[in-house]
N, C-alpha and C positions, 0 to 999 in steps of 0.2 A: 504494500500500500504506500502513496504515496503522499505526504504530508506536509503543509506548506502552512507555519503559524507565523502570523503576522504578527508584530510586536514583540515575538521571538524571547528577547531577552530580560522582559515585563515577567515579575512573580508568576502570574497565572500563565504569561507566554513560556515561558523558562520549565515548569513544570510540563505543560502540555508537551513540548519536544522531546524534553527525556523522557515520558511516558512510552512517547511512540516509540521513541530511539533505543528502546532497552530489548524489540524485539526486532533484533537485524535483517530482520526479510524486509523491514517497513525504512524507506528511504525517507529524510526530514528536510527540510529547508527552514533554517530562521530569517529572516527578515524584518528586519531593526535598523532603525537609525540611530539610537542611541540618545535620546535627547530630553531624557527623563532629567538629570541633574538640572538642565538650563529651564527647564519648565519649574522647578522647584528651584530656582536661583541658588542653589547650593552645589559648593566650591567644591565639594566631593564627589570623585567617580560611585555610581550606584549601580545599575545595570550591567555595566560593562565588566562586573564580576560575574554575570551570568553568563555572557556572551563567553567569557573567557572557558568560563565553568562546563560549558559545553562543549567545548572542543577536544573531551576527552571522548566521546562517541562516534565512531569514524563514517558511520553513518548519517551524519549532517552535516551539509553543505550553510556559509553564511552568507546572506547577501549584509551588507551596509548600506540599506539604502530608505529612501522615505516614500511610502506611499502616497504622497502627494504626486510623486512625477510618474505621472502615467506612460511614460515609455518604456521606464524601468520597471513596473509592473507588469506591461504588456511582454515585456523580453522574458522576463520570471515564468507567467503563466504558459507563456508560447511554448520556452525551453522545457519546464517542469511539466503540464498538464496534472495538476493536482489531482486526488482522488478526493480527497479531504483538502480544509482549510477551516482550518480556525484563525479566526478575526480579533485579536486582541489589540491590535496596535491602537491610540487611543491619546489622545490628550486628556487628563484625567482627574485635574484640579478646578473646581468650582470657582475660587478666587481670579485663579488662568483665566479662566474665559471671559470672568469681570472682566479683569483690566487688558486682556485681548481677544477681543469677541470675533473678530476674524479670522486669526488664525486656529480658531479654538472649531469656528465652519471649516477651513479647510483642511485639517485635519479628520476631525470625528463625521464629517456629513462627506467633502468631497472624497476624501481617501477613503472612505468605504464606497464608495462608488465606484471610486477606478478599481477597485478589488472584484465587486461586484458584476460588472461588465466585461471585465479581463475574465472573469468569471463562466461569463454567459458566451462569449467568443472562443474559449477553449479548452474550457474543463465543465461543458456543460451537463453531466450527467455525472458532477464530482455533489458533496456533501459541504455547505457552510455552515457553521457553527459562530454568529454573530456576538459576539460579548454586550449586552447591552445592561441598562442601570434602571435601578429602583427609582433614579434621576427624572423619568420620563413621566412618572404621575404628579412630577411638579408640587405645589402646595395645595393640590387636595386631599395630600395625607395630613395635612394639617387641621382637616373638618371631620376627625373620626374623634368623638367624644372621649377625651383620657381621664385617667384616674391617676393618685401617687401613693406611693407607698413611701416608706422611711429613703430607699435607693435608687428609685426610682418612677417613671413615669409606667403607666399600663394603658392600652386601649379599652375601651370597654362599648360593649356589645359586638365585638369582632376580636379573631382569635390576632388576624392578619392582613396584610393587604393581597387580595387575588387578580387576576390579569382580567378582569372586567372593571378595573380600579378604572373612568375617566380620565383623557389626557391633558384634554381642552377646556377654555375659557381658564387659564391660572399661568401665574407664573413660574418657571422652570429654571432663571437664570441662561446663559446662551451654553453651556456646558448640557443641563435638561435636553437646551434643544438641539443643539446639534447630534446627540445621541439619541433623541427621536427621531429625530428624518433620518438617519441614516438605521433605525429601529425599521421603520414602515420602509427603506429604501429595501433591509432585506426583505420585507413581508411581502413586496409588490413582485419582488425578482421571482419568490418562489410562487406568487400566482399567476402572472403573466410570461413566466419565461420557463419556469415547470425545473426551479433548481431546487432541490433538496434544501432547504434552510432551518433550521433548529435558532431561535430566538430568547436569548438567554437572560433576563432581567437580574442583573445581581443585587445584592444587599452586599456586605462584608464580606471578603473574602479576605483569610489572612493565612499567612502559611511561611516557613524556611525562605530562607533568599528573599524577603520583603523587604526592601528600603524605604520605609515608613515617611513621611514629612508631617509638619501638623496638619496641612490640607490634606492628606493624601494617606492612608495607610494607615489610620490611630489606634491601630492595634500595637502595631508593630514600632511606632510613634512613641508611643507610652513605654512600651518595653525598651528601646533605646535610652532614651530617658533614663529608665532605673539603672540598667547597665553602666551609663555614664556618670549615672547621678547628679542629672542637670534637671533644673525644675521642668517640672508638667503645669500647663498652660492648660485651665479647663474654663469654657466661654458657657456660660449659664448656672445650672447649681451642680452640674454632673449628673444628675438621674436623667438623661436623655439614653434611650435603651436604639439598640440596633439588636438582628438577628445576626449570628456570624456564622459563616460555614469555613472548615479548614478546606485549604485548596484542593490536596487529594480527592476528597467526598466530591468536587467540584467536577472533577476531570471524569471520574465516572458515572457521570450523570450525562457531561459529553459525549462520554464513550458508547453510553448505550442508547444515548440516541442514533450517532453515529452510526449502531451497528442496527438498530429496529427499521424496521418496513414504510416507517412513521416518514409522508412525504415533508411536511414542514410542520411547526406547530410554533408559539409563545409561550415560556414560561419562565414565572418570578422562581429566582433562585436562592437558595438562602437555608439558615439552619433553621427557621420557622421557629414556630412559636416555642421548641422545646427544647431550644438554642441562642439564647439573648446574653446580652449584657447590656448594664449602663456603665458611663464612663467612672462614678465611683466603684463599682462591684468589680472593676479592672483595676482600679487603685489597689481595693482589698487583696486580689488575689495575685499583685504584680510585688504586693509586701511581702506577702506570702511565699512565696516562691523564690525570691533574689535575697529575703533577709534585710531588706534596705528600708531605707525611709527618704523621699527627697522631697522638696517645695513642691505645696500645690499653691496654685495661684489661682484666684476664680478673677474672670473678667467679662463683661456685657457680653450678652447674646449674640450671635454673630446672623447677621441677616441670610435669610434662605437655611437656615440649619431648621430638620426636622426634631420635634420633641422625643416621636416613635417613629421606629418604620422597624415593621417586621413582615415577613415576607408570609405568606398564606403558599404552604408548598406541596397541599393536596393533591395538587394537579401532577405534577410532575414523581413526585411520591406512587401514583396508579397510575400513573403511564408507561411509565419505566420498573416498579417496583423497586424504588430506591429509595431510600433515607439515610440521612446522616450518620457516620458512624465513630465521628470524634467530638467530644465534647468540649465547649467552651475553656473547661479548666487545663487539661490533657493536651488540650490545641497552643493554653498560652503556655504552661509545661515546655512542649515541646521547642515554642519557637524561642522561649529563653534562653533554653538547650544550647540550641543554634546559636544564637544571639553571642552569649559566653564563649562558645570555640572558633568566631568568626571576630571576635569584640575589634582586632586592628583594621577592621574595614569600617570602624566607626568613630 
């Protein structure tokens, strides 16, 4: 089989290759620019540990290039004719797209388009696998009636948010939107052009090889943090709850779409309801676990942050017969683990 993951050297890109690359009959391609650091203004290489990290599988080939230039996409898909493609590449900070709204389009909307079309020209009978965000129901998850407890916030009268969640009449910030249109760009491809597309709505994903930023990563954010023991930055009271899934559970949820009879579908991704955290119950358990204690610091709400969002994963849960199989605590465990025998990349 052959496998072409975009974004390549992105946490969830990084995992998906060596998923594939671990069985050597299945040929990989990464494709990455690499430009995760400069979208998080930070003087430190982060990706490009992965890129590196990969080159111990002789089975994947790298491109260095940006989805943006559609010639070099068209040369990729021409040469390779993928069987698969997973879609991670991705501008991926909320903030980014504030203060640069159009590069944040031509990244998240037109670069999946050029993937999409290069797509439908020569790997049309391959499988896409779109990375998309819990980003796209905008602030209508802000009109589900919540409750609080001592740590945090709870929905009430919903376990979750489900893929008939409303997109329109709300704000999204331009990050929302460009990872909607380029959401309904792949829904249009697999109805009008008959390509296989699996439509993936994530909540948190956190896993090994995460290079966390405050926008971007705050699982893996916090955990650097303690490792370093540099204050944590928390914008409201900290009972703001997300659902998290580890990356692994993530891939095989991929995987098995990838491998079902399933011509395209939608679905929110996420540890769901039996899978959460808020950002103090990650304090607790980041004590817990490193021994440490560092500055918290509370500061004003930060505009466009959700109180909840936890993912409703019924759907995908009976379609697949999949469920999560690492826990929140186990998950941040792990990536501490990591975190500790990698600390000089930080």
């Amino acid at each position: 089989m052959r496998v072409l993951v975009t974004g390549g050297a992105g946490m969830i890109g990084s995992h998906c290759a060596e998923y594939y690359a671990r069985d050597k009959r299945n040929k990989v391609i990464v494709y990455d620019n690499l430009m995760r650091s400069k979208i998080f203004a930070s003087r430190k290489k982060s990706v490009e540990y992965n890129w590196h990290y990969l080159h111990q599988y002789k089975n994947i080939d790298f491109w260095k290039n940006d989805i943006r230039d559609l010639k070099t996409v068209d040369k990729c898909f021409k040469a390779f004719r993928p069987d698969v493609v997973i879609h991670a590449a991705a501008q991926p900070g909320v903030r980014y797209s504030l203060e640069n709204p159009y590069e944040d389009l031509t990244i998240n909307t037109c670069g999946t388009v050029n993937v999409l079309d290069a797509m439908r020209r020569y790997a049309p009978k391959g499988t896409l696998v779109y990375c998309s965000t819990n980003k796209v129901y905008g602030e209508h998850v802000n009109d589900i009636p919540l409750g609080r407890t001592k740590t945090r916030y709870v929905f009430k009268g919903t376990k979750g948010v489900g893929e008939n969640q409303i997109i329109d009449h709300t704000g999204h910030t331009p990050y929302g939107v460009s990872k909607l249109a380029g959401d309904l760009y792949a829904q249009d491809y697999a109805h009008t052009y008959g390509i296989k597309t699996g439509v993936f709505r994530m909540s948190c994903i956190y896993g090994t090889r995460q290079f966390g930023f405050e926008d971007q990563g705050w699982i893996a954010w916090f955990a650097i943090c303690y490792l370093l023991g540099d204050k944590v930055t928390i914008y409201g009271d900290g009972k703001q709850v997300r659902d998290v899934l580890w990356v692994e559970d993530l891939i095989n949820a991929y995987d098995r779409f990838i491998k079902s009879p399933l011509k395209s579908g939608v679905f929110n991704m996420g540890g769901g309801p039996g899978n959460t955290l808020s950002l103090l119950e990650l304090v607790d358990i980041l004590k817990d676990v490193t021994g440490r204690k560092v500055k918290i610091a509370f500061e004003d709400w930060r505009k466009f942050d959700q109180k909840v969002y936890i993912s409703d994963i019924a759907k995908v849960k009976k379609t697949f017969k999949w469920s999560p199989t690492v826990s929140p605590r186990k998950g941040v465990e792990r990536l501490v683990a990591w975190l500790q025998e990698n600390r000089k990349l930080f």
